[in-house]
C-alpha positions, -999 to +999 in steps of 0.1 A: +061-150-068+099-158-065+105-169-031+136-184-016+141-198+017+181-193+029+192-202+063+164-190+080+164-163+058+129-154+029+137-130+003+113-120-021+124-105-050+116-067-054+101-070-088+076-096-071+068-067-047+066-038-069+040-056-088+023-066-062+022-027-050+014-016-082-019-042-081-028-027-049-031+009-070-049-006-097-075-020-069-080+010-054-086+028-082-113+000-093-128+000-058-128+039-045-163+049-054-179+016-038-192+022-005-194-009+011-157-019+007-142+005+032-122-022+047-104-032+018-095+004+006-078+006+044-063-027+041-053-024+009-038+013+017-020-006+042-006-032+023+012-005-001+023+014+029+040-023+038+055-032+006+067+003+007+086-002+039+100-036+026+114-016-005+129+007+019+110+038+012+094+061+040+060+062+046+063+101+047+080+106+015+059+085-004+042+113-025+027+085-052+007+068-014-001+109-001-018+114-039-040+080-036-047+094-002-058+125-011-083+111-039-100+084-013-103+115+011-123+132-020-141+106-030-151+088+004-148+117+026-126+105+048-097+119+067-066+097+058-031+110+064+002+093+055+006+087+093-018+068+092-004+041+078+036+045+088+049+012+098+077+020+129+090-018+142 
């Protein structure tokens, strides 16, 4: 991970992030039909909703995040929605 520390300043590179997001997928997609790891499905959910928001993209419009959602609703039968996880600051 490329980080640089500028004047009180940290900027992570967005290739560092969008791999890191795209890990987060793969995880999910590993770890959906476990039952006992319904914490980190949520926190991991999270985390791309995060990285997401770093990257400048809205929670809302994320259709790739609303897809992943949908599946873990299938699968775990849940009731996730994408504002569930919108970041406001």
């Amino acid at each position: 991970m490329s980080i640089a520390k500028l004047d009180k300043a940290i900027i992570i590179e967005e290739k560092t992030l969008t791999n890191r997001r795209d890990e987060y997928y793969k995880l999910l997609g590993e770890i959906v039909d476990e039952d006992d790891l319904e914490k980190l499905v949520y926190t991991s959910l999270h985390h791309i909703a995060f990285i997401d928001y770093l990257l400048g993209t809205e929670v809302k419009e994320n259709k790739r995040l609303e897809s992943v959602i949908n599946q873990i609703n299938k699968k775990r039968s849940t009731s996730y929605t994408l504002s569930d996880f919108h970041i406001k600051l």
